[in-house]
C-alpha positions as CSV (number, residue, x, y, z in Angstrom):
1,X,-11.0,16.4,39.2
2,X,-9.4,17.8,36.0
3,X,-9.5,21.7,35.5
4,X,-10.4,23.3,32.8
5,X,-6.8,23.7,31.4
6,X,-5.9,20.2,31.4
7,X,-9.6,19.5,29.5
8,X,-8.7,22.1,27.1
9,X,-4.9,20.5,26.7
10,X,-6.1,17.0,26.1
11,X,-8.5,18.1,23.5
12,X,-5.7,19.9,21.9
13,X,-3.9,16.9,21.6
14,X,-6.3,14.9,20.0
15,X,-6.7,17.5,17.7
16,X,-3.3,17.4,16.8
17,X,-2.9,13.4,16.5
18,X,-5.8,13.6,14.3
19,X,-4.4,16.3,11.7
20,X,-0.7,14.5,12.1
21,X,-2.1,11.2,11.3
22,X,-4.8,11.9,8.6
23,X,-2.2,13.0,5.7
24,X,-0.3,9.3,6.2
25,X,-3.2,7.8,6.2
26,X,-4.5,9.6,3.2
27,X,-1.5,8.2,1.1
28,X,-2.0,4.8,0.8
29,X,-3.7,3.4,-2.4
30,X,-5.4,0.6,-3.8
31,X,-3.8,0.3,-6.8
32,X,-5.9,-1.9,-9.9
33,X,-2.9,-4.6,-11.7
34,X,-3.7,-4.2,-15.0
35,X,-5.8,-0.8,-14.9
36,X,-9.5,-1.5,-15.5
37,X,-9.6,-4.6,-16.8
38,X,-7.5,-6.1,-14.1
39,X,-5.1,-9.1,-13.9
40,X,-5.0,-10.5,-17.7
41,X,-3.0,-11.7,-20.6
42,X,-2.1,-9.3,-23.6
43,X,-1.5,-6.3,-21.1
44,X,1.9,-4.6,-20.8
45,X,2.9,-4.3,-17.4
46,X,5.9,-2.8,-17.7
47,X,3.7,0.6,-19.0
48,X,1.7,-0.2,-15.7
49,X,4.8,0.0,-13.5
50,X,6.0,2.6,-15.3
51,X,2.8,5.0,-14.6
52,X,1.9,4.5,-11.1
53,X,4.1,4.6,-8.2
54,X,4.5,2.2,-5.0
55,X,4.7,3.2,-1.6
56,X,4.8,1.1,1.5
57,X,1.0,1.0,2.9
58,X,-0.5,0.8,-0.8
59,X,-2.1,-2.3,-1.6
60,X,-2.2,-3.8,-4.8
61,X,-5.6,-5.4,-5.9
62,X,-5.7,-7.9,-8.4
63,X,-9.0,-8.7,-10.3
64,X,-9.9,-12.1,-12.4
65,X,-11.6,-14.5,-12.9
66,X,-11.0,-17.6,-10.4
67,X,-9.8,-20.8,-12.0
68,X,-8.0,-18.5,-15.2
69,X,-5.2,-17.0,-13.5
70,X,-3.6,-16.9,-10.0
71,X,-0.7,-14.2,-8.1
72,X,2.1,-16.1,-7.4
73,X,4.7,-13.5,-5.0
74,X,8.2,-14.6,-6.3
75,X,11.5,-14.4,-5.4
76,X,14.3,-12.8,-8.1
77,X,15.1,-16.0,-8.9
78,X,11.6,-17.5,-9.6
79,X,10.2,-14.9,-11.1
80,X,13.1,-14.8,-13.9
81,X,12.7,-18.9,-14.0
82,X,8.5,-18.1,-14.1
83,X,9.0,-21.2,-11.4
84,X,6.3,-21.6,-8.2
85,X,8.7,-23.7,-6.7
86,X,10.2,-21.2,-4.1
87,X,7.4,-18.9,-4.4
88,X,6.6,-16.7,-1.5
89,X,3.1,-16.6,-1.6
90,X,0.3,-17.8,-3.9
91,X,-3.0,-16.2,-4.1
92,X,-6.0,-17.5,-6.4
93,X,-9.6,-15.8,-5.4
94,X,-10.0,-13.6,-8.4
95,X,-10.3,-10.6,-5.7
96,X,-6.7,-10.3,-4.2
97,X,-5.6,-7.7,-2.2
98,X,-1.2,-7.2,-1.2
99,X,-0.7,-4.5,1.1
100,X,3.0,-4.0,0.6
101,X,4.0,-3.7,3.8
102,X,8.2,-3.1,3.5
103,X,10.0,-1.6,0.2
104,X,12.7,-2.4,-2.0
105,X,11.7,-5.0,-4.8
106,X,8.3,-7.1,-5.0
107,X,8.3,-9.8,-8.0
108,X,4.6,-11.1,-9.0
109,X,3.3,-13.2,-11.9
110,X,0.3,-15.5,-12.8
111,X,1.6,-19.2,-12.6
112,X,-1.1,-20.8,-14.8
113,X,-0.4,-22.2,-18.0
114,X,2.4,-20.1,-19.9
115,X,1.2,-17.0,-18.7
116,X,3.9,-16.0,-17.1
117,X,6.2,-17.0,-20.1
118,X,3.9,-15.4,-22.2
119,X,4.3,-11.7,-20.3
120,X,2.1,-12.1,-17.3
121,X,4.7,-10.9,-14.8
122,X,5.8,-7.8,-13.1
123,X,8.6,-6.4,-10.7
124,X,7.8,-3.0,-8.7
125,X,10.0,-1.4,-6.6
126,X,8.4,-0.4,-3.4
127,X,9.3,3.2,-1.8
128,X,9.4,3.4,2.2
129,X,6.7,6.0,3.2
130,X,7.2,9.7,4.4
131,X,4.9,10.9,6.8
132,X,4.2,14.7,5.8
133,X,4.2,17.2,8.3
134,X,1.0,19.5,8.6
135,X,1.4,22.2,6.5
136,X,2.8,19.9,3.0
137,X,-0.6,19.0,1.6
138,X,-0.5,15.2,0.6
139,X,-0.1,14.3,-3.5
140,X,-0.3,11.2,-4.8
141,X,0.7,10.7,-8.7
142,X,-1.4,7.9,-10.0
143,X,0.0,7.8,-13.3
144,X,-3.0,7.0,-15.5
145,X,-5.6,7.0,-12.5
146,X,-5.3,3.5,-12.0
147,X,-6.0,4.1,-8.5
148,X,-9.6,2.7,-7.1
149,X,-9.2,5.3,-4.1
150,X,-8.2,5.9,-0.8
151,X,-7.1,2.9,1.4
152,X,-7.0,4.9,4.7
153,X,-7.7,1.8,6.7
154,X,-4.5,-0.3,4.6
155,X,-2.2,3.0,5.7
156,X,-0.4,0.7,7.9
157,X,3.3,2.1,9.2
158,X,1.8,5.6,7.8
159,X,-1.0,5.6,10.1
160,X,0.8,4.0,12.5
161,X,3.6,6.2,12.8
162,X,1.5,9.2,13.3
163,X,-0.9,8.0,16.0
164,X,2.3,6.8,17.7
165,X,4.0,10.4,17.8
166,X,0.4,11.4,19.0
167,X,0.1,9.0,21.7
168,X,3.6,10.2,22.8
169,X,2.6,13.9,22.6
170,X,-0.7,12.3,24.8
171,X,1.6,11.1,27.2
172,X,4.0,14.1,27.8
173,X,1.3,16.3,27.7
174,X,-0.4,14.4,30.8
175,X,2.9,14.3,32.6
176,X,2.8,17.8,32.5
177,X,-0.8,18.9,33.7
């Protein structure tokens, strides 16, 4: 049976995975294309990129109505050609959500019609994610609040990272007791 110390060690622990993970969790976004009226023509993007930033685990959530626009993820080349044809992924529900998952440059643009000629498009650049340690208190400039709130269940790596350095404090904490 476990004594009292070891009890009192492996609550501890989980203590401490919970404050070490909470702050990378807290991070990721959902952040609105387009602001409050979502994913539409007439809208300047590059203000929008401009005023929010992008970190891995944020998702971006793009709001329309079906059958008028569509995402298309692009490479360089097809998003300066406004070209589908060696798209990466197309999305179309008029609700989609894009956790960006790694960083360095994302391309996106609606591939209906001419919207993408007609300024429909943007390029982020996506920054890899610091996990804070306890006593930085997490900030998040939304530039313009276009934020729709927390995502802490789309944290991915962020989360990820800090319930792994848990599970490994976990683990040398048993093999000592």
């Amino acid at each position: 049976m476990a004594s009292s110390n070891q009890v009192l060690v492996v609550i501890v622990v989980i203590a401490v995975a919970t404050v070490l993970a909470a702050p990378a969790a807290a991070l990721a976004a959902d952040l609105l294309v387009g602001g409050s009226q979502g994913w539409r023509l007439d809208f300047d993007y590059d203000d929008w990129v401009e005023d929010n930033d992008f970190i891995v685990g944020d998702t971006l959530v793009f709001k329309y109505a079906m059958g008028q626009h569509n995402v298309v993820q692009a490479t360089a080349a097809s998003y300066a050609a406004c070209s589908q044809g060696n798209s990466l992924q197309v999305w179309s529900s008029g609700d989609d959500r894009v956790t960006l998952n790694t960083s360095g440059p994302w391309w996106f643009f609606c591939g209906v019609g001419d919207h993408c000629q007609d300024g429909m498009k943007f390029n982020i650049n996506v920054l890899p994610a610091v996990v804070l340690s306890p006593s930085s208190p997490p900030t998040r400039d939304q530039g313009g609040g276009d934020a729709t709130g927390l995502a802490g269940a789309q944290g991915g790596g962020l989360a990820a990272a800090g319930l792994a350095a848990a599970a490994g404090v976990a683990v040398v904490a048993a093999l000592l007791f």
